[in-house]
C-alpha positions, 0 to 999 in steps of 0.5 A: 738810646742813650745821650751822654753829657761829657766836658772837662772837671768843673764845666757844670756837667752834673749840675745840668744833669741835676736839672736835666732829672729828678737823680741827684748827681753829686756836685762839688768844686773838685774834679771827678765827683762824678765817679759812676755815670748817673742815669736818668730817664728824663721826659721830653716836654712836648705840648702837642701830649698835653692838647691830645690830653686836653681833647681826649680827656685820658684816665693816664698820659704818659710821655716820651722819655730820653735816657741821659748819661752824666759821665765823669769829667775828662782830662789830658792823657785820658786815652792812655788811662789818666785820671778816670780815662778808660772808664770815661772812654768806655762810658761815651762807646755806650752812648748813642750821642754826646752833649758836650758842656763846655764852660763859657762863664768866669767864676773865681769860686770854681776852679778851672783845670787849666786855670783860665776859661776857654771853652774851644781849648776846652773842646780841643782837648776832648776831641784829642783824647777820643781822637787819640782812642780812636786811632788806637782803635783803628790801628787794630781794625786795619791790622785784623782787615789786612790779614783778612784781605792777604787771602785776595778777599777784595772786600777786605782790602776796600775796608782797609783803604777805608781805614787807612784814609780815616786814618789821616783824617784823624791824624790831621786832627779832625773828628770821624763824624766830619768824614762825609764821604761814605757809601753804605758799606763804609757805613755799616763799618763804622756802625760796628766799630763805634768810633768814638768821634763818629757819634753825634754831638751838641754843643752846651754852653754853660753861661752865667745867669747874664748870658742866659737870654742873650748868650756871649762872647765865648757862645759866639765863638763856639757858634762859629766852631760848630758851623764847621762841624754843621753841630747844634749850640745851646747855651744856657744858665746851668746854676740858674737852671737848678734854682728854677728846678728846686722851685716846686710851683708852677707860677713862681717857676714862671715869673723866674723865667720871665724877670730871666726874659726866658720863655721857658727853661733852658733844660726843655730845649736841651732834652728836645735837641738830645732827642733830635741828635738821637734821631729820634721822633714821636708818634701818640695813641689816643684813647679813654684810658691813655693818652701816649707818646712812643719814640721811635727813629726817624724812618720807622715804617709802620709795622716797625712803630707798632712794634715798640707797642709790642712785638705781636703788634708788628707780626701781625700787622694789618694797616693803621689808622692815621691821623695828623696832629694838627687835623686832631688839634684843630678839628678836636675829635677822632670822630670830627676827623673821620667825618671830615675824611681826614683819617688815612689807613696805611699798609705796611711800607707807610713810613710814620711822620712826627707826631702821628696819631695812629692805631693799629690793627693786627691778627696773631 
């Protein structure tokens, strides 16, 4: 599951991704420094690992991790190929979800593309150009549904009257993602066809070090875009972020963040919100050897969940054990939980719940 950050030249997209991951993604004041997209395996902070680590005392703890995508920096006419258009397009279609920088501070020293700061013009004009490839996108899918439906195939024709009101919906320049009507099978369409604008989206904001508590006027205003779009919005000090990163103790990482009036860097709230967009949540296993923390979907049963452990896990799947996190931090044991009656054992229709401590049994 991947998260692609996306936004315009000079917007402050590798500097994030510098903060956001120990790779080293190249960045300058010129548009396209970024060429190939930079991958990093980024951790995502989680407080309840390090109480489980606290109480079990583990030989290893290993946590959650999300994939992020720093992808090269978007101009106008990019869906008819300027610039690095199709690369960029190509790029977004393999991710899963978009954080969407824009650029919400003034700095004479950083060139703007357009020469002025304004991040909902900003924002336009990425939504235009997916807009644009989606609907070149939709156009050859109407047409191979058509000639399916001319036989008298009725499920055909419904996906080609399908497409075509997602058609004015994009040309009325609105984003698939905000099309809420669909049923199942219009789901699965869109599933397979991957439009670029359909894919979830996080608004970040890229403020200066003195909006970086309190945000600003440009924050407010994309706060009150993004309400439209039922999207999140983070704002945070990209620049600042990168000097807190380049910090290698922890205390004077911490009296960074409090002369900044900051309770922790803004880059955990970013990685936490990628991985909510993603849809995804955590489960642990606790033990002697290893405390961990697996991502799964929202949604996965509990075979499903022992299956990211291994796939002989989920084919040979009995029940698992359960216990609640805040039953394990509060009573401190596994024994203490099972003594107070709070484990539960749950078949395989048990559908897992954000930060569950389980175990497993199975039989291969």
């Amino acid at each position: 599951m991947k998260c692609g950050i996306v936004g315009l030249p000079n917007v402050g997209k590798s500097t994030l991704f510098n903060c956001l991951s120990n790779a080293k993604a190249q960045s300058a004041n010129f548009p396209f420094c970024t060429i190939e997209p930079n991958v990093g395996m980024v951790t995502v902070p989680d407080p309840r690992l390090k109480k489980l680590e606290e109480l079990v005392n583990p030989q290893k703890v290993q946590p959650a991790t999300v994939e992020i995508v720093d992808i090269a920096g978007l101009v106008r006419g990019a869906s008819k190929g300027e610039g690095l258009g199709n690369q960029f397009l190509a790029n977004i279609r393999e991710c899963n979800a978009i954080i969407h920088v824009l650029r919400c501070f003034e700095n004479d020293n950083i060139t703007h593309v357009d020469g002025s700061i304004d991040p909902l013009r900003d924002k336009d004009t990425i939504d235009t150009e997916l807009q644009l490839k989606d609907l070149e996108t939709l156009e050859k899918r109407i047409e191979k549904h058509q000639k399916a439906a001319k036989s008298g195939n009725k499920l055909e024709q419904q996906k080609v009257d399908f497409l075509k009101q997602l058609r004015v919906h994009l040309e009325q320049g609105q984003n698939i993602r905000a099309y809420t009507e669909r049923n199942e099978d219009q789901e699965e369409l869109l599933a397979e066809i991957q439009f670029l604008t359909d894919k979830p989206v996080l608004y970040l904001c890229n403020v200066d070090e003195a909006s970086a508590k309190a945000g600003n006027a440009w924050v407010e205003k994309v706060q009150a875009m993004a309400k439209t779009e039922a999207a999140q919005v983070i704002y945070l000090a990209a620049a600042t972020e990168a000097d807190i990163a380049q910090l290698e103790d922890y205390e004077e990482r911490q009296m960074f963040l409090d002369d900044l009036g900051l309770e922790e860097p803004g880059v955990n709230r970013v990685i936490r919100a990628a991985y909510e967009l993603l849809n995804l949540q955590t489960y642990f296993t606790a033990g002697e050897k290893e405390v961990r923390a697996w991502t799964i979907k929202k949604g996965f049963t509990a075979p499903q969940a022992a299956g990211v452990i291994h796939t002989d896990f989920e084919k040979g799947f009995i029940r698992a054990e359960v216990i609640k996190y805040a039953d394990y931090a509060e009573l401190g044991s596994e024994a203490a939980v099972r003594e107070a009656g709070k484990l539960s054992v749950e078949g395989k229709e048990y559908v897992v719940e954000d930060g569950d401590v389980m175990h497993f049994r199975f039989n291969v």
